[in-house]
C-alpha positions as CSV (number, residue, x, y, z in Angstrom):
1,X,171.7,105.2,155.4
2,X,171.2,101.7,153.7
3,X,169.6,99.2,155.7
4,X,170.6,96.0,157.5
5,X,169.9,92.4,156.0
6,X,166.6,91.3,157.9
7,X,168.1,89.1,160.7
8,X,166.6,86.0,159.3
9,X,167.4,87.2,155.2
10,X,168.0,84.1,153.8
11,X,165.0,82.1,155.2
12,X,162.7,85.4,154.5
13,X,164.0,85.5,150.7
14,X,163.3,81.9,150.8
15,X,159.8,82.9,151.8
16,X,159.4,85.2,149.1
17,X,160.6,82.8,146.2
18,X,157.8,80.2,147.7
19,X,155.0,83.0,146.8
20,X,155.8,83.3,143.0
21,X,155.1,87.1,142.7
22,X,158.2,89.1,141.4
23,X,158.0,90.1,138.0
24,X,154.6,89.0,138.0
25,X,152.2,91.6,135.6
26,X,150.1,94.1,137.4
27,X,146.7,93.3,138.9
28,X,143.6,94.7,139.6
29,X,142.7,93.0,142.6
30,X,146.5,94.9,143.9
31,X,145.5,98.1,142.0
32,X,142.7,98.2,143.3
33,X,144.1,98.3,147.4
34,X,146.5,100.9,147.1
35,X,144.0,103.2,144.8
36,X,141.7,102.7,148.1
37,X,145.2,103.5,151.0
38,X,145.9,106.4,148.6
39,X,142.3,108.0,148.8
40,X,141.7,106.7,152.6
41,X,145.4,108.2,153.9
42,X,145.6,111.5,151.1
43,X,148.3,110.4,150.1
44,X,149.7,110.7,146.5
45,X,151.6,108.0,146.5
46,X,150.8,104.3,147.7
47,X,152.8,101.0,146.6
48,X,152.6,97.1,147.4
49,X,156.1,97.1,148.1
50,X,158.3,93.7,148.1
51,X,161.5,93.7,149.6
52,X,164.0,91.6,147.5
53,X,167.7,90.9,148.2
54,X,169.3,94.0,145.4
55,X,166.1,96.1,144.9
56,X,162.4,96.6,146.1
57,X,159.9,95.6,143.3
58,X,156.1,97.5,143.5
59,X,153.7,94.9,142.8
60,X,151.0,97.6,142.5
61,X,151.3,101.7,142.9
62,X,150.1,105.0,142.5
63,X,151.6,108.1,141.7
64,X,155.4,106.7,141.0
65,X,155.3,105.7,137.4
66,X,158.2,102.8,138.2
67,X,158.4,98.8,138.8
68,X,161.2,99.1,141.3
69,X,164.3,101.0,142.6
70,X,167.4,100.1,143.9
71,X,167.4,98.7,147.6
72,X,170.0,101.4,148.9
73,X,167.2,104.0,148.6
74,X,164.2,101.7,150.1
75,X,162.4,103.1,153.1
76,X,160.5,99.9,153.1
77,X,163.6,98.1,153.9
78,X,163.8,99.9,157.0
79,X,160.2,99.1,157.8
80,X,160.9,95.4,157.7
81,X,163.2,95.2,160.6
82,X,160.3,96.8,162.7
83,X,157.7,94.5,163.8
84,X,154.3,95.4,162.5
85,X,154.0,99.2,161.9
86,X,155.9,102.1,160.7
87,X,155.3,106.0,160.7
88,X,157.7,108.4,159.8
89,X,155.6,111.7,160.5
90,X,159.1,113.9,158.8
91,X,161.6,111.3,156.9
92,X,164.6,114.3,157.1
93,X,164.1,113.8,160.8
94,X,165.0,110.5,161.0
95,X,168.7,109.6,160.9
96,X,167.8,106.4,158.8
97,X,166.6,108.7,156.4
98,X,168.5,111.8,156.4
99,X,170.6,111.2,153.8
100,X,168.3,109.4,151.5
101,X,168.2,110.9,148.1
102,X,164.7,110.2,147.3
103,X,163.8,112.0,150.6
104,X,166.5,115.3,150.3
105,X,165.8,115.6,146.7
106,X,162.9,118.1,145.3
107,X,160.1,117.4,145.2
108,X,161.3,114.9,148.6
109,X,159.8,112.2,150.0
110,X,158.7,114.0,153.5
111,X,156.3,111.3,154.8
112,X,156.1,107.3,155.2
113,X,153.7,105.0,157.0
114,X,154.0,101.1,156.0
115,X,152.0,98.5,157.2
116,X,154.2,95.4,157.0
117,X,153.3,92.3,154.8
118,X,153.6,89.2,157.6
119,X,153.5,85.6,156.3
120,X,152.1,83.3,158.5
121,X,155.3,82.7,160.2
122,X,156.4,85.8,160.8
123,X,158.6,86.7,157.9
124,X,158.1,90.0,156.2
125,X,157.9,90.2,152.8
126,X,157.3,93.6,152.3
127,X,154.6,96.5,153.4
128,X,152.1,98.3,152.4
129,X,153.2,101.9,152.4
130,X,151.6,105.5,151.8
131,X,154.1,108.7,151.0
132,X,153.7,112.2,150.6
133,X,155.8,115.4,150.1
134,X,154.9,117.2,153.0
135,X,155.5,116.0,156.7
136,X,151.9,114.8,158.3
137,X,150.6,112.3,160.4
138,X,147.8,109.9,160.2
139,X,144.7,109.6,162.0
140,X,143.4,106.4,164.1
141,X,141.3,105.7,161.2
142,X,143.6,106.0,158.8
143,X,146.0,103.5,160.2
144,X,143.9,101.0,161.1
145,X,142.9,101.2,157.3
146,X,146.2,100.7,156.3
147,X,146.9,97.6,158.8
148,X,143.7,96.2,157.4
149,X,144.7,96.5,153.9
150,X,148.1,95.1,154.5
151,X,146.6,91.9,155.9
152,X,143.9,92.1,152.2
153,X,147.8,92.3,150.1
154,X,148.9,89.4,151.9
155,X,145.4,86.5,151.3
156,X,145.6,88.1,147.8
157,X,149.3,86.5,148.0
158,X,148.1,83.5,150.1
159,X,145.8,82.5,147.8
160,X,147.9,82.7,144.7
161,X,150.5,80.9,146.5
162,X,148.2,78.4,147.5
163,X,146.6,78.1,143.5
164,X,150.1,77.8,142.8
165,X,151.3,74.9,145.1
166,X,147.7,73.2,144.0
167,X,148.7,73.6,140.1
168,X,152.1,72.0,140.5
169,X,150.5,69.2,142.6
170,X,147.9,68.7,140.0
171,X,150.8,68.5,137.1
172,X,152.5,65.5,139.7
173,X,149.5,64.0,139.9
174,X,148.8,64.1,136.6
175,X,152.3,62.7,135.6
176,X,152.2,59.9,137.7
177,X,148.4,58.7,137.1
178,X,149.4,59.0,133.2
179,X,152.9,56.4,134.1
180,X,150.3,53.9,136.1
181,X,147.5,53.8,133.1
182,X,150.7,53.2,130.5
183,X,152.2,50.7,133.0
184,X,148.9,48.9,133.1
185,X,148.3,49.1,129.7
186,X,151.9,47.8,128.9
187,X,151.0,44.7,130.9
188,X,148.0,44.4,129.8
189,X,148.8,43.8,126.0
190,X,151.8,41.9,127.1
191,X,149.5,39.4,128.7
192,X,147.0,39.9,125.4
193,X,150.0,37.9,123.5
194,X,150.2,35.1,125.3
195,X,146.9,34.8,126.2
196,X,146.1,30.5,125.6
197,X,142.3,31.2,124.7
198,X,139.9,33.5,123.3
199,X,137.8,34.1,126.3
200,X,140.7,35.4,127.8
201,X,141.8,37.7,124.9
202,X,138.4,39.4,125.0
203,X,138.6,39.7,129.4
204,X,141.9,41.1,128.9
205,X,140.6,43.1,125.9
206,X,138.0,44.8,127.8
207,X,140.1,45.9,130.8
208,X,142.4,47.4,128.0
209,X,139.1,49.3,126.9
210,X,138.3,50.1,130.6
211,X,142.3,51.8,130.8
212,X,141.6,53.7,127.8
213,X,138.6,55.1,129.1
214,X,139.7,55.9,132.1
215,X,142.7,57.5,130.4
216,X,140.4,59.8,128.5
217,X,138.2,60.7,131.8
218,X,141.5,61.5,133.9
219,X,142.3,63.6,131.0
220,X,139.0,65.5,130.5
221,X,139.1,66.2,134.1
222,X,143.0,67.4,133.9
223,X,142.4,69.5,131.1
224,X,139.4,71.8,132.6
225,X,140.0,71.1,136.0
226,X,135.9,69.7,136.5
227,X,135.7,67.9,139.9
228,X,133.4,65.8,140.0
229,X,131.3,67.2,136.9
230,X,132.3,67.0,133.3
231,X,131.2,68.8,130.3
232,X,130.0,65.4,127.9
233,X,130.4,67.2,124.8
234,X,133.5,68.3,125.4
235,X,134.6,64.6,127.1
236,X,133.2,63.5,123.5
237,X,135.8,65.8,121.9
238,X,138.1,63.8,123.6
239,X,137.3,60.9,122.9
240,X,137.6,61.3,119.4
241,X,140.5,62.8,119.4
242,X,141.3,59.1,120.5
243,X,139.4,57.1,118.0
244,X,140.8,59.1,115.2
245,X,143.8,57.4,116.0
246,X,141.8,53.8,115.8
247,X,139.3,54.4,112.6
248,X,140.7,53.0,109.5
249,X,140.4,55.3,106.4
250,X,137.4,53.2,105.3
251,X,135.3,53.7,108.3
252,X,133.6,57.2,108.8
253,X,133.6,58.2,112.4
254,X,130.6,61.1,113.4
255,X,130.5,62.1,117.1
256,X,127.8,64.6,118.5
257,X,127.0,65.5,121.9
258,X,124.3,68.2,123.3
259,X,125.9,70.2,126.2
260,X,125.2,68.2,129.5
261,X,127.4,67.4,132.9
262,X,127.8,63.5,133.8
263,X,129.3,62.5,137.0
264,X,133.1,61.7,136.4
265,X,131.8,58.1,137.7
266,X,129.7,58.4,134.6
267,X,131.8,59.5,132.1
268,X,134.4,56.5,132.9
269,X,131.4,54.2,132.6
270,X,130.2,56.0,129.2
271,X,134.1,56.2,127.8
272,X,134.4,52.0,128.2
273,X,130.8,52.0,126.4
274,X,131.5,54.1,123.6
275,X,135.1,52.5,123.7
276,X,133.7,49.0,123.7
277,X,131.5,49.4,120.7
278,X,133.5,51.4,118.5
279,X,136.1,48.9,118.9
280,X,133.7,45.8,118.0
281,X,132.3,47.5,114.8
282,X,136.1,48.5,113.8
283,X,136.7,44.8,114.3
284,X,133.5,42.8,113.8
285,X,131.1,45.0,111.5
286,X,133.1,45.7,108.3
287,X,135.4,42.9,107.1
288,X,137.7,42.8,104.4
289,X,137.6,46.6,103.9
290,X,133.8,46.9,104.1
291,X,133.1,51.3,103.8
292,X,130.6,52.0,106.2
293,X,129.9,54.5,109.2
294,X,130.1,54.5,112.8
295,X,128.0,57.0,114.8
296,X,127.3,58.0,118.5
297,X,125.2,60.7,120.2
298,X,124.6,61.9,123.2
299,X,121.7,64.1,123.7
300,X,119.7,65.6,127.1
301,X,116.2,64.6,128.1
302,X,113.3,65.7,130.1
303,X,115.0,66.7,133.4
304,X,118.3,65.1,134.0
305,X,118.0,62.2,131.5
306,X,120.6,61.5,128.7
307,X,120.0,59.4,125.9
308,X,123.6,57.9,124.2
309,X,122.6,56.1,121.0
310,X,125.9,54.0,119.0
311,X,125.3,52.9,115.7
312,X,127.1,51.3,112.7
313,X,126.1,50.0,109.3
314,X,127.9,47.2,109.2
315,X,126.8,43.9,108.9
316,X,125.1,43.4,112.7
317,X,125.9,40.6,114.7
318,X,125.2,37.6,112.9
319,X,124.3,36.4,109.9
320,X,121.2,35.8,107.8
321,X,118.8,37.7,106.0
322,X,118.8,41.6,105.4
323,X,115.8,42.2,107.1
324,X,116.0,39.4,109.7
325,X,116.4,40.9,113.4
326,X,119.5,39.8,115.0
327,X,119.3,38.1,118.2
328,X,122.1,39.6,121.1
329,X,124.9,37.0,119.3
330,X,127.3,36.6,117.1
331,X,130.0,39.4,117.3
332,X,131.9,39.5,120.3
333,X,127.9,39.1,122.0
334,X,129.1,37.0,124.8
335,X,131.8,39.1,126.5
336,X,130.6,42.6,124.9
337,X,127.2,42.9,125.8
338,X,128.0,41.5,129.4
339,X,130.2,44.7,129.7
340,X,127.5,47.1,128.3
341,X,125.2,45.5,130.9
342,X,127.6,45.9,133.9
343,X,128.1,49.1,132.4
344,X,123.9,49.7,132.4
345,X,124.0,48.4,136.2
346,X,126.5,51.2,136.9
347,X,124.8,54.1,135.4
348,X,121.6,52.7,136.8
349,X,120.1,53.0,133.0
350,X,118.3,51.4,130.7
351,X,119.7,49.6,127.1
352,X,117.8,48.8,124.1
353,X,119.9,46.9,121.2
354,X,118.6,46.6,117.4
355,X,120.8,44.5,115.3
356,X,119.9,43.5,111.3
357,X,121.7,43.0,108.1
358,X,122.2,46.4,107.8
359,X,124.2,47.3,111.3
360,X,124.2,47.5,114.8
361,X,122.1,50.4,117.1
362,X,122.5,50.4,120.7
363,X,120.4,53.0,122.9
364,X,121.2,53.8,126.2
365,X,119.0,56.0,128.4
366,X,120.4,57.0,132.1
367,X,120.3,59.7,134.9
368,X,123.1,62.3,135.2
369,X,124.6,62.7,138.6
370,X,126.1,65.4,138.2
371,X,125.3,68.4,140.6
């Protein structure tokens, strides 16, 4: 005989939607359970079996060679309605089972015991089951086993639940942090046009770098999920992925970073550096079409030290004589070097700045925070 609808069907298939597992492909972590509930029971066949509204779907088995079967034939469905146990020492027995076809058919399924799949609330999902062709019994042992590997089945399924609920909360997050920066960004070069000095331009200009870097970090960190950490070189692929978009054809952009972990603290602070002054050299370094080269690396020190050295060879920051050192003036020095040395202040680091004739070389030398 076919089974009754669970008494609370619709909120239990409800249930089962939330978990995201039907039609999922096979696992090994599943696999591996009912390979170990075959061997512990001797039993020849042993599935992860999920109750769904029109069939039962196996999320792992031995010994039956099929993803699912119609529900009309399910034991398991029978073994839902119980409440957290089922043993069916001799199926053709049982009148729920006597005129089953998988159980008067030859070779027939003579044997069942099903340890049900609970969520937290109660609602079965499915079991755990062990069959054979021969009536039997379990031992103690053998049951307890089963119980125990039923409640494994079910934090494998918590936990992919629970990375799944995280994942889509993560692409909501993600979503609505990427509207605020484009918001703010929006505003921020609406205010840029009717700015009524230059002073202001280059404020409002430097929170528009400070966005963009923080764009870049939220990104990074979206992208290979890194907590608190992030890879710098691959932050530095990043970020040139966004210059590209910036560098005019007669500027030559070269980006290199040693594999390190900054705080993401660090790598916001680093982004609106290398931001600022690749920004200033595209504006300030090469006029009317100068060619010339903009480069930045990052490499690791002794212990947790990082060096970040920017350079250009444009034509520094003021003017004079080739050879002539340049004093911290002249291009954008007011505004620009204030941010690197807010910037300094943050990653608790050291700066060293070489201007001439023949370009611009900044060095900064700082402490990774990183774990």
């Amino acid at each position: 005989m076919e089974a009754s609808p669970h008494p609370r069907q619709d909120e239990r298939l409800a249930e089962l939607r939330s978990y995201g597992i039907l039609d999922t492909e096979r696992e090994k972590d599943f696999d591996d359970i009912v390979e170990l509930a075959s061997a512990i029971c001797g039993a020849p066949i042993s599935v992860v079996n999920i109750i769904d509204a029109e069939r039962q779907w196996f999320k792992a088995e031995v010994g039956l060679g099929v993803r699912e079967t119609p529900i009309a034939t399910s034991i398991c469905s029978h073994a839902i309605l119980e409440e957290d146990y089922v043993e069916i020492p001799d199926t053709l027995a049982d009148v729920r089972m006597s005129d089953n076809p998988l159980c008067t058919s030859e070779p027939g399924l003579r044997f069942y015991a099903g340890a049900l799949l609970k969520t937290p609330n109660g609602l079965p999902l499915g079991t755990l089951c062990v069959l054979d062709y021969s009536p039997r019994e379990l031992n103690g042992l053998q049951r307890d086993a089963l119980r125990l590997l039923a409640r494994q089945v079910m934090a494998q399924m918590q936990t992919r639940k629970a990375l799944h609920t995280e994942k889509i909360l993560r692409q909501e997050v993600d979503h609505r942090v990427k509207n605020s920066l484009q918001a703010l960004s929006s505003f921020v070069n609406l205010q840029s046009r009717f700015a009524g000095s230059d002073e202001v331009k280059l404020a409002l200009s430097a929170v528009q770098n400070r966005i963009e870097a923080v764009s870049a970090v939220h990104d990074q960190l979206y992208r290979v999920d890194a907590g608190a950490s992030i890879d710098a070189a691959r932050y530095m692929d990043n970020l040139r992925e966004h210059f590209a978009t910036m560098v005019p054809a007669n500027i030559k952009l070269e980006m290199t970073a040693e594999p390190v972990f900054v705080g993401s603290r660090q790598a916001a602070a680093l982004g609106t550096l290398l931001n600022e002054f690749v920004s200033n050299s595209m504006k300030h370094g090469f006029p009317n079409s100068r060619s010339g080269e903009i480069r930045i690396s990052l490499k690791k020190l002794e212990g947790s030290g990082i060096e970040v050295v920017c350079s250009d060879n444009g034509i520094g920051m003021s003017d004079g004589p080739e050879d002539a050192p340049r004093p911290e003036s002249g291009r954008d020095s007011g505004l620009g070097l204030k941010i690197m040395e807010i910037i300094c202040a943050e990653l608790n680091g050291e700066r060293e700045v070489e201007t001439s004739a023949r370009g611009t070389r900044i060095t900064l030398r700082f402490r990774s925070a990183a774990a």
